[in-house]
Rosetta silent file (secondary structure, phi, psi, omega in degrees, C-alpha in Angstrom):
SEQUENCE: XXXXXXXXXXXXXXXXXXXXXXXXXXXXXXXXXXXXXXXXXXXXXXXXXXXXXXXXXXXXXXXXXXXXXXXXXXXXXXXXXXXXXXXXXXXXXXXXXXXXXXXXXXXXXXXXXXXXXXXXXXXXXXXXXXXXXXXXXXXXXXXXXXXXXXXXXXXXXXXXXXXXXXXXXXXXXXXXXXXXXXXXXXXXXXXXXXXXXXXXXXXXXXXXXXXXXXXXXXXXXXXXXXXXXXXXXXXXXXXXXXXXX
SCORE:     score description
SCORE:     0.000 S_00000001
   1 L     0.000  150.865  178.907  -34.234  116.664  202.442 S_00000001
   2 E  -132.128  137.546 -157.810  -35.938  116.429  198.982 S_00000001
   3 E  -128.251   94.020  162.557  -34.941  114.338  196.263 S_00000001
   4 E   -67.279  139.988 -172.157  -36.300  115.084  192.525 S_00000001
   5 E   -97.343   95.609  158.749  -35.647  112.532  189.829 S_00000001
   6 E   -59.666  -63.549  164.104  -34.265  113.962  186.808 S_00000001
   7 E  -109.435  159.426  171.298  -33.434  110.910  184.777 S_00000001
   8 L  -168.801   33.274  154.468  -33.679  107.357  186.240 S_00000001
   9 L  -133.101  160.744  179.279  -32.720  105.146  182.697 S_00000001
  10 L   173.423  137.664   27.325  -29.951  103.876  181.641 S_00000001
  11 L   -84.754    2.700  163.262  -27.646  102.856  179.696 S_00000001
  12 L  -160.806  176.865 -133.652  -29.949  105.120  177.521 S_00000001
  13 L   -94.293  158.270  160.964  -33.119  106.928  177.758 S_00000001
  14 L   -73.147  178.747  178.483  -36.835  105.677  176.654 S_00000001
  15 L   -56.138  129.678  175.733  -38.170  108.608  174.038 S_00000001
  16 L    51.627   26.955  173.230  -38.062  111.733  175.511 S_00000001
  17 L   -78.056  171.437  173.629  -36.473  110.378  178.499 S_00000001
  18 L  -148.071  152.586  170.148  -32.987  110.772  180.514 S_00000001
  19 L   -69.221 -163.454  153.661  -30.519  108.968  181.990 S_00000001
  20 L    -6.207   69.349 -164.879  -28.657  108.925  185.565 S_00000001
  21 E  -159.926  130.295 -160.809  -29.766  112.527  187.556 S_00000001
  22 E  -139.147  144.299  173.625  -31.041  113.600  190.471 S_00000001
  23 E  -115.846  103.900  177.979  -31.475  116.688  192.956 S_00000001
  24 E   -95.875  147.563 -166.182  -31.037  116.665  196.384 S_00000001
  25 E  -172.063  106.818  178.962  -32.311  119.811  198.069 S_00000001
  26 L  -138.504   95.630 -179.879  -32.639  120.832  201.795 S_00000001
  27 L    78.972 -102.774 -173.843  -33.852  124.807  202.432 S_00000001
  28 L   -95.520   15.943 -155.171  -30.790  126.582  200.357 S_00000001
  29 L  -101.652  140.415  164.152  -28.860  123.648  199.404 S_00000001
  30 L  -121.905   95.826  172.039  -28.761  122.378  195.929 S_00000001
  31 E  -124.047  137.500  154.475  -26.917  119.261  195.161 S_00000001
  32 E   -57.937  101.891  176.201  -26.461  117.631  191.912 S_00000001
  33 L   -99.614   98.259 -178.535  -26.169  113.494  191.995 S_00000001
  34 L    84.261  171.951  177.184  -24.892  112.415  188.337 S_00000001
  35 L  -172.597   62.709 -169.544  -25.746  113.610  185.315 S_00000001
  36 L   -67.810 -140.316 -177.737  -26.041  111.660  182.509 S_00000001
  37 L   -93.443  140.052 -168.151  -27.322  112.279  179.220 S_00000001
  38 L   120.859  -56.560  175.469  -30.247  114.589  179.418 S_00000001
  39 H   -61.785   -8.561  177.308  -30.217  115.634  183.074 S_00000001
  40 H   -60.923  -87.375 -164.602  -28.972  119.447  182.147 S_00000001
  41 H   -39.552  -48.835 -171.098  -32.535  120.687  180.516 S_00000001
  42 H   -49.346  -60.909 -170.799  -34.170  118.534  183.170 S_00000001
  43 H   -73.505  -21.496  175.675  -32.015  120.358  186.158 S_00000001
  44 H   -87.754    3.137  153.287  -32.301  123.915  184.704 S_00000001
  45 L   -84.502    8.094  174.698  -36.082  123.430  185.338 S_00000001
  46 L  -120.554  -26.314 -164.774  -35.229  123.397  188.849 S_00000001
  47 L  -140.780   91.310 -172.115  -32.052  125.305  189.245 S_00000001
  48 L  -106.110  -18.227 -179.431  -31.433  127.721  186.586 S_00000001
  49 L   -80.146   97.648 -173.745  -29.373  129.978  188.574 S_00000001
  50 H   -88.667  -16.882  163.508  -26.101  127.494  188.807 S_00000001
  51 H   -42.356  -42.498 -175.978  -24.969  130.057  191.387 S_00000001
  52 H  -105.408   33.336  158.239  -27.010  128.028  193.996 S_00000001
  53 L   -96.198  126.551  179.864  -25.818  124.802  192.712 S_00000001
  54 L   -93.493  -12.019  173.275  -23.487  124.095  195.913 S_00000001
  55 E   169.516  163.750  159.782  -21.763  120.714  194.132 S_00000001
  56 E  -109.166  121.863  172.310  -22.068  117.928  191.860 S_00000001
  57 E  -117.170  122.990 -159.380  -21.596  114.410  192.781 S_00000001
  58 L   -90.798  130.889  179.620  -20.592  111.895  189.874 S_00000001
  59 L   -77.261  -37.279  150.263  -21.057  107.787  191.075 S_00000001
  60 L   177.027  177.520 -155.851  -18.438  107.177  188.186 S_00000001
  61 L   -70.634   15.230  166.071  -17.396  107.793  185.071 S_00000001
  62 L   -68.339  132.773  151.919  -19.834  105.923  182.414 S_00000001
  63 H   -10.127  -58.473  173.249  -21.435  107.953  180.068 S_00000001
  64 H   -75.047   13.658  147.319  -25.216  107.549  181.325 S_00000001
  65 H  -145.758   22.629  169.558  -24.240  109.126  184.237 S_00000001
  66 H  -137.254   22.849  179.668  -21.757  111.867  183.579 S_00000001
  67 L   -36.179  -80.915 -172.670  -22.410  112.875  179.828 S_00000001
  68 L   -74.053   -4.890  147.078  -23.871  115.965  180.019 S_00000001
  69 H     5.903  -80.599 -156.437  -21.490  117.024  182.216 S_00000001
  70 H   -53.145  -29.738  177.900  -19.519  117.600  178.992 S_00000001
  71 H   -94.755  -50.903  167.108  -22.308  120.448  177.978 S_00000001
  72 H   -24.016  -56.959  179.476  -22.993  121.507  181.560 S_00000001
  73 H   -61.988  -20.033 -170.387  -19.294  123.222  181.400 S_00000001
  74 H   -81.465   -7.537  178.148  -19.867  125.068  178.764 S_00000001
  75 H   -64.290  -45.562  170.593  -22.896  126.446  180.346 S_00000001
  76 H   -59.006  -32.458 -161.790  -20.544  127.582  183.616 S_00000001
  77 H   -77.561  -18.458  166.491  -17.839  128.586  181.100 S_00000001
  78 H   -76.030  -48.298  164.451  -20.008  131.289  179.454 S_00000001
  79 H   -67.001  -22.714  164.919  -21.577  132.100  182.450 S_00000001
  80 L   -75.562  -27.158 -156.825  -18.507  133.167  184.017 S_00000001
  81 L   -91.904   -3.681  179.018  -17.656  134.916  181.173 S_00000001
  82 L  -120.175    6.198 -161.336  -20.852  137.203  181.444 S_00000001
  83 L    39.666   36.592 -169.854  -20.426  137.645  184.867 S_00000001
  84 L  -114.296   18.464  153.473  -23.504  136.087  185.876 S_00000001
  85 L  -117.661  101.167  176.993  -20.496  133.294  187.711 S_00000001
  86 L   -64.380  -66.156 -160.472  -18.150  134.033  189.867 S_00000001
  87 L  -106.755  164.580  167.796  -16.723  130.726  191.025 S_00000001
  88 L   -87.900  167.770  146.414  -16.627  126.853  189.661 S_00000001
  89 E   -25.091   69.860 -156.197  -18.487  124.602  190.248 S_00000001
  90 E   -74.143  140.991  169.105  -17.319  121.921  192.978 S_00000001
  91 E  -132.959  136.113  177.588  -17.319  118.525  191.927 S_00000001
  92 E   -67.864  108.743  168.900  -17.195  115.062  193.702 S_00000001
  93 E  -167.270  168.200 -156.225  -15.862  112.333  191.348 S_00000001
  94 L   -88.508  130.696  170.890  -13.809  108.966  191.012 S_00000001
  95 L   -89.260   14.746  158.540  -10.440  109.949  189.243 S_00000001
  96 L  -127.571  159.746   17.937  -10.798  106.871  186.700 S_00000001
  97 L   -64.085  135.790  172.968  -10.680  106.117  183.692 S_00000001
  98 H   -62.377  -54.965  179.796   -8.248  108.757  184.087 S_00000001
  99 H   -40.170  -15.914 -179.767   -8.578  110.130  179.932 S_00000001
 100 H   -99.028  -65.608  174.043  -12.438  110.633  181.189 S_00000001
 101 H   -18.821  -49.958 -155.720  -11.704  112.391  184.488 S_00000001
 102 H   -76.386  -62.908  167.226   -9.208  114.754  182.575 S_00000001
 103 H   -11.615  -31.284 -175.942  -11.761  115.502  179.897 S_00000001
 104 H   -75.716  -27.015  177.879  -14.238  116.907  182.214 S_00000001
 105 L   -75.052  114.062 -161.204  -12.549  119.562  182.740 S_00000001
 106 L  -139.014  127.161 -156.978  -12.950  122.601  180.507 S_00000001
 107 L    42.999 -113.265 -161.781  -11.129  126.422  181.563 S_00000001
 108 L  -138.915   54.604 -173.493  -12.202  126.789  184.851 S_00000001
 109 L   -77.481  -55.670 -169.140  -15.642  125.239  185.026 S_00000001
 110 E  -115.807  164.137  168.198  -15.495  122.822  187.756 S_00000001
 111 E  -110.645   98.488  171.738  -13.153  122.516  191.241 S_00000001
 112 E   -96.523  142.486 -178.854  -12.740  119.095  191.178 S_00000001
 113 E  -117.967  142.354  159.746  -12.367  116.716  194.095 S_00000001
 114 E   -97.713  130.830 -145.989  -11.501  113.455  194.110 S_00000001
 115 L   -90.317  176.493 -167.875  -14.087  111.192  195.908 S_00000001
 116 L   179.596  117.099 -153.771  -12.464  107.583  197.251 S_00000001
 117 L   -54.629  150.323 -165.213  -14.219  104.788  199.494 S_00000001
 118 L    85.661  -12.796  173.868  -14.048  106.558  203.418 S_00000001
 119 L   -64.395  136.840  153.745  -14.011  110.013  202.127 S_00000001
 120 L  -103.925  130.380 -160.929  -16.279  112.415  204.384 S_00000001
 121 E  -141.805  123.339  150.741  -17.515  115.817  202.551 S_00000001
 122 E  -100.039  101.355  149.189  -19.772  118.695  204.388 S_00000001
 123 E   -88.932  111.020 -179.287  -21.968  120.330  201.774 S_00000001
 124 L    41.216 -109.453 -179.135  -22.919  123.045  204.256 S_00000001
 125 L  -101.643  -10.635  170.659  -24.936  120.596  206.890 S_00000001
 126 E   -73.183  129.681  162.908  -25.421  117.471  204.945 S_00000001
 127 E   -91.894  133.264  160.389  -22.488  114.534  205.231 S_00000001
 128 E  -123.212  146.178  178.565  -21.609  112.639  202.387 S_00000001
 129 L  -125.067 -169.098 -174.744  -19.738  108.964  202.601 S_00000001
 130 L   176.355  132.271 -142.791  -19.211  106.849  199.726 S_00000001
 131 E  -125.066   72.585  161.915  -19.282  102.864  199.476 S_00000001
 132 E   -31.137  136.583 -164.740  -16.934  101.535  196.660 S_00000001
 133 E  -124.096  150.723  171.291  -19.241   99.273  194.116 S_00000001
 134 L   -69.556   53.487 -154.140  -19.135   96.049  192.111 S_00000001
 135 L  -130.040  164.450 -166.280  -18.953   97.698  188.661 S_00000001
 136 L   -84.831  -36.100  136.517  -16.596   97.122  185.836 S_00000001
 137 L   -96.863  160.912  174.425  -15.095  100.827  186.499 S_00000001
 138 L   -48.513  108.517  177.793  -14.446  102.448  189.556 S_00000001
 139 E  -148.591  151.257 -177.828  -17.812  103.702  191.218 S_00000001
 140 E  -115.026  176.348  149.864  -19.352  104.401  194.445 S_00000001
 141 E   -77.284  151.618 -175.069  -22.598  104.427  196.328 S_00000001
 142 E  -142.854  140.951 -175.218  -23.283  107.583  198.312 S_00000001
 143 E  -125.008  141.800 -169.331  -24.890  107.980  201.471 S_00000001
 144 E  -148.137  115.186  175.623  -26.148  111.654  202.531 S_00000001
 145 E  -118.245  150.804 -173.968  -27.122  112.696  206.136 S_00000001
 146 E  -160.989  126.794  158.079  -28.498  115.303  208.134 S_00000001
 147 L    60.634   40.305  168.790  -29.959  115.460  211.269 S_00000001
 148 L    81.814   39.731  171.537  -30.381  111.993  212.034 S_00000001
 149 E  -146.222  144.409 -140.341  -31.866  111.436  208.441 S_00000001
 150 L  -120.173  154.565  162.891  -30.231  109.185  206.070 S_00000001
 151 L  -170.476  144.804 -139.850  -30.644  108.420  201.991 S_00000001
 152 E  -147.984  122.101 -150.709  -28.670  106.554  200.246 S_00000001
 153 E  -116.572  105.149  173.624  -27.589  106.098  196.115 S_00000001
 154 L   -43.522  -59.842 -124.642  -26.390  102.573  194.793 S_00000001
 155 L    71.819  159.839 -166.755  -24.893  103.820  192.290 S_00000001
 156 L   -90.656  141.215 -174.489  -24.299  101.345  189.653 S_00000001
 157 L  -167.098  158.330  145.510  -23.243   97.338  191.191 S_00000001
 158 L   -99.129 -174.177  175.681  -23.836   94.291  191.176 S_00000001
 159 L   -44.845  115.712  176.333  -25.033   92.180  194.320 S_00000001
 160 L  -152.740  124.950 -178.290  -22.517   92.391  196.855 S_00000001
 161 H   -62.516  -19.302  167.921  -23.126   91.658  200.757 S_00000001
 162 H   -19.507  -48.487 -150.664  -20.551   94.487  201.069 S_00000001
 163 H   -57.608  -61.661 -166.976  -23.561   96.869  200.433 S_00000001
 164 H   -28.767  -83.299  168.234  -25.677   95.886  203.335 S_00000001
 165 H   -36.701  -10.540 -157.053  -23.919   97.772  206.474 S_00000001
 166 H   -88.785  -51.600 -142.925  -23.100  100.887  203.946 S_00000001
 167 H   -83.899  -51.387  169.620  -27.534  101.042  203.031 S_00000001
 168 L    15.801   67.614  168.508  -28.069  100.737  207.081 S_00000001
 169 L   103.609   46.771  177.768  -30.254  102.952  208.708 S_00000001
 170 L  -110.484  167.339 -168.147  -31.481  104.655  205.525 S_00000001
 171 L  -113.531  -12.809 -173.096  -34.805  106.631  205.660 S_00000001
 172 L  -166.986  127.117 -162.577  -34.866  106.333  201.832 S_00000001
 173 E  -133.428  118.353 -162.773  -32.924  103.789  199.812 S_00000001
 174 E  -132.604  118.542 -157.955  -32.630  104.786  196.003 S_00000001
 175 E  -135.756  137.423 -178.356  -31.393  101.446  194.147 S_00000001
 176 E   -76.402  141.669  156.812  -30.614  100.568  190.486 S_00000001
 177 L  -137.444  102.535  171.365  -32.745   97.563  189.131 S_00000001
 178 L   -81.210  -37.699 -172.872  -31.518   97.472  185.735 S_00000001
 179 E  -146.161  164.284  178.785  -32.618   93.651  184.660 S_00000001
 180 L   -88.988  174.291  158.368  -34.882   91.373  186.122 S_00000001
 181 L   -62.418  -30.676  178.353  -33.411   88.113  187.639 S_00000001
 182 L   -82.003   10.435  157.847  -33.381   85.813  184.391 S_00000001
 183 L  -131.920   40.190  152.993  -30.802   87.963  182.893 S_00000001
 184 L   -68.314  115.942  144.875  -28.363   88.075  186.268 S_00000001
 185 L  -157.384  169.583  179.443  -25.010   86.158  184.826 S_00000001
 186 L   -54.421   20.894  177.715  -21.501   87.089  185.224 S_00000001
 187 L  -128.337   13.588 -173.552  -21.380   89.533  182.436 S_00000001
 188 L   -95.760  147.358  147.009  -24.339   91.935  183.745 S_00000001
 189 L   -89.647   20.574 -162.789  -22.747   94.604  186.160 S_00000001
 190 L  -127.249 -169.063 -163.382  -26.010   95.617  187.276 S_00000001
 191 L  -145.244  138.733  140.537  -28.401   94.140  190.257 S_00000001
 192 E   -38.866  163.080  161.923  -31.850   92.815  189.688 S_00000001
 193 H   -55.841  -50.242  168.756  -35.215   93.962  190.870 S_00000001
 194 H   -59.928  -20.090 -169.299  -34.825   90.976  192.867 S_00000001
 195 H  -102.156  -49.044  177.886  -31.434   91.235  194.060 S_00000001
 196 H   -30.449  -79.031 -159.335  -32.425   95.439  195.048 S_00000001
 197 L   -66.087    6.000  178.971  -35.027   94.024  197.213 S_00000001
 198 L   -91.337  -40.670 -149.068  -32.924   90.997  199.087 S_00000001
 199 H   -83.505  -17.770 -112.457  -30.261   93.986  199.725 S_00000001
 200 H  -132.231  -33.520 -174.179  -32.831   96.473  200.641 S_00000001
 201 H   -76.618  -59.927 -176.410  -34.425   93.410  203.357 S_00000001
 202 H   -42.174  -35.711  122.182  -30.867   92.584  204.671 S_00000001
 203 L    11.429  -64.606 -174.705  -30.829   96.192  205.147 S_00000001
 204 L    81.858   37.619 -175.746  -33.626   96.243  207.361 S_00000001
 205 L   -80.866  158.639  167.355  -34.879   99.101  205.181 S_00000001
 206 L  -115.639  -15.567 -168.752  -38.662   99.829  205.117 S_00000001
 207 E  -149.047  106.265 -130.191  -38.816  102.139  202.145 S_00000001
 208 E  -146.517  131.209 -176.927  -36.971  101.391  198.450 S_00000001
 209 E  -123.940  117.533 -167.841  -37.048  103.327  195.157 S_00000001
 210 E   -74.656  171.963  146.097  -36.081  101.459  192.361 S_00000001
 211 E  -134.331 -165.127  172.094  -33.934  103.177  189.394 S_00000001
 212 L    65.455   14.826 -152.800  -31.685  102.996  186.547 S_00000001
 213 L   -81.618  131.094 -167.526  -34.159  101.192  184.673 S_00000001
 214 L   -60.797  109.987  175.303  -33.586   99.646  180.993 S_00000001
 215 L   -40.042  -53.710  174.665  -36.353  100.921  178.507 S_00000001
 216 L   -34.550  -15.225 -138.545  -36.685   96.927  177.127 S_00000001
 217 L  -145.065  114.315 -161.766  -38.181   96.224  180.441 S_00000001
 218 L   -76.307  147.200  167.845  -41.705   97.052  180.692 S_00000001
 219 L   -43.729  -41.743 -171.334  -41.985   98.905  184.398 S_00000001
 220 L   -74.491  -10.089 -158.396  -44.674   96.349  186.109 S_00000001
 221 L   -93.397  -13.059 -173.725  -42.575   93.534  185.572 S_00000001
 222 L  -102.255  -22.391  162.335  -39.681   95.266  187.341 S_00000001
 223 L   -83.588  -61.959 -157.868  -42.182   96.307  190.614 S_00000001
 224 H   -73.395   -5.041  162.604  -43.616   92.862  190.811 S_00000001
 225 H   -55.275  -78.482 -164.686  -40.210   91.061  190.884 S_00000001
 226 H   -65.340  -47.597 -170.899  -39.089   92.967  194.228 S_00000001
 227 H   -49.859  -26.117  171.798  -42.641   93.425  195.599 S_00000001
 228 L   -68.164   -0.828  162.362  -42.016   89.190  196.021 S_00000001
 229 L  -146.009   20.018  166.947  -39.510   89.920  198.258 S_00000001
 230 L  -132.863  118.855 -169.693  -39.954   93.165  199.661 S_00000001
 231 L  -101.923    5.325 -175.513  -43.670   93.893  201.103 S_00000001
 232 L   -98.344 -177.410 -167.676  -42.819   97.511  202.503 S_00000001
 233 E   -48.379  102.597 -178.605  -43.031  101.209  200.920 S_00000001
 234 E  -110.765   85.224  171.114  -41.876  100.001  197.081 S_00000001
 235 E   -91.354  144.739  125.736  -41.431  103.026  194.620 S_00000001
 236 E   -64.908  122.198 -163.650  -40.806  103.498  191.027 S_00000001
 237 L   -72.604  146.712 -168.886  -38.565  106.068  190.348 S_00000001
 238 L  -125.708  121.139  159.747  -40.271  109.231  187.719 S_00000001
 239 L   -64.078  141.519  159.630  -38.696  111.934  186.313 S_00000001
 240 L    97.232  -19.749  179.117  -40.121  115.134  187.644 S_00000001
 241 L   -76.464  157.845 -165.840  -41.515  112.945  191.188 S_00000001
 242 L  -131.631  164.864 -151.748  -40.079  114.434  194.215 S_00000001
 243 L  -157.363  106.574 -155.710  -39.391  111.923  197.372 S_00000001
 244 E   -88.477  127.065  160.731  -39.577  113.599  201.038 S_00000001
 245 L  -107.646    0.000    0.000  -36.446  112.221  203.286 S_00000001
């Protein structure tokens, strides 16, 4: 599997930047993970054809990671409408806030499913789970396997030991660090650099890609927190870098 980074800030973009977006891709499979504001233009440099987009999966329902969504349909809705679509689009997503769930929906753009922690989904040979999160709306973590290879999407959380057993056995561990540690208090909903790389140890992971990351927050300062407590394969995530699973 191959994982391109569309966006990786958030809750909004540095300059010429994107939020919450991703590509998963193994031989014909194309799946979309989030898509906040931005990720469309980004993802039609990879996938322009939305015929051989096989699903979308949304982590939940904030803006910086389901935005463009809101332009994405009109892109299917046209395209059907030219006959360069046949079918919608299926998509994987948390059915609250409900008023944003129903919104997403525009004609007959997407097939929406609703995702829920313990749900199992086959896109073609990949498994997807999903890991309920520690976020002020409903959102999950997603874990996506194939052939005894595993990678695995916080999603937006706090710290929760919860995590640990979910992140297990990952081959690639792709984890929001939003804030450093001296701005962790009970009103952040987001996990440190430091707190990724304690989850990422408990884990017994060897190889951790940070995201999500807040433009205020210069990059190095956001590696050398977790390199103090994680000494193994430590990436920053890049739009346009692509990450072998």
């Amino acid at each position: 599997m191959k994982l391109t980074v569309l966006g990786c800030y958030g809750p909004y973009p540095k300059a010429g930047g994107a939020c919450s977006g991703y590509l998963l891709q193994d031989n014909d499979t194309k799946i979309l993970i989030d898509c906040g504001n931005g990720v469309l233009g980004k993802l039609f440099q990879y996938c322009n054809d939305l015929n051989k987009l096989d699903a979308i999966f949304i982590s939940h329902l904030h803006p910086d990671h389901m935005s463009d969504l809101m332009i994405l349909r009109y892109a299917i809705n046209i395209k059907q409408m030219m006959g360069k679509l046949a079918n919608p689009i299926p998509i994987y997503l948390p059915a609250s806030p409900k008023e944003d769930y129903d919104r997403i929906q525009y004609n007959s753009a997407f097939a929406r499913n609703i995702i829920h922690e313990g749900t199992e989904i086959i896109i073609k040979d990949i498994k997807v789970s999903f890991k309920k999160t520690n976020h002020p709306i409903e959102c999950y973590a997603m874990a996506f396997e194939k052939n005894n290879k595993k990678f695995v999407y916080s999603g937006d959380t706090r710290y929760f030991d919860g995590l640990v057993d979910f992140v297990k056995g990952s081959n690639l561990f792709l984890c929001e660090a939003n804030v450093l540690q001296e701005h962790i208090n009970e009103n952040v909903p987001h996990m440190s650099a430091r707190q990724a790389a304690e989850l990422t140890m408990k884990a017994g992971l060897q190889r951790l890609v940070l995201t999500h990351f807040l433009p205020d927050i210069q990059p190095h300062a956001v590696s050398n927190e977790a390199k103090e407590v994680f000494p193994y394969i430590l990436e920053m995530a890049e739009e346009g870098k692509c990450y072998f699973i």
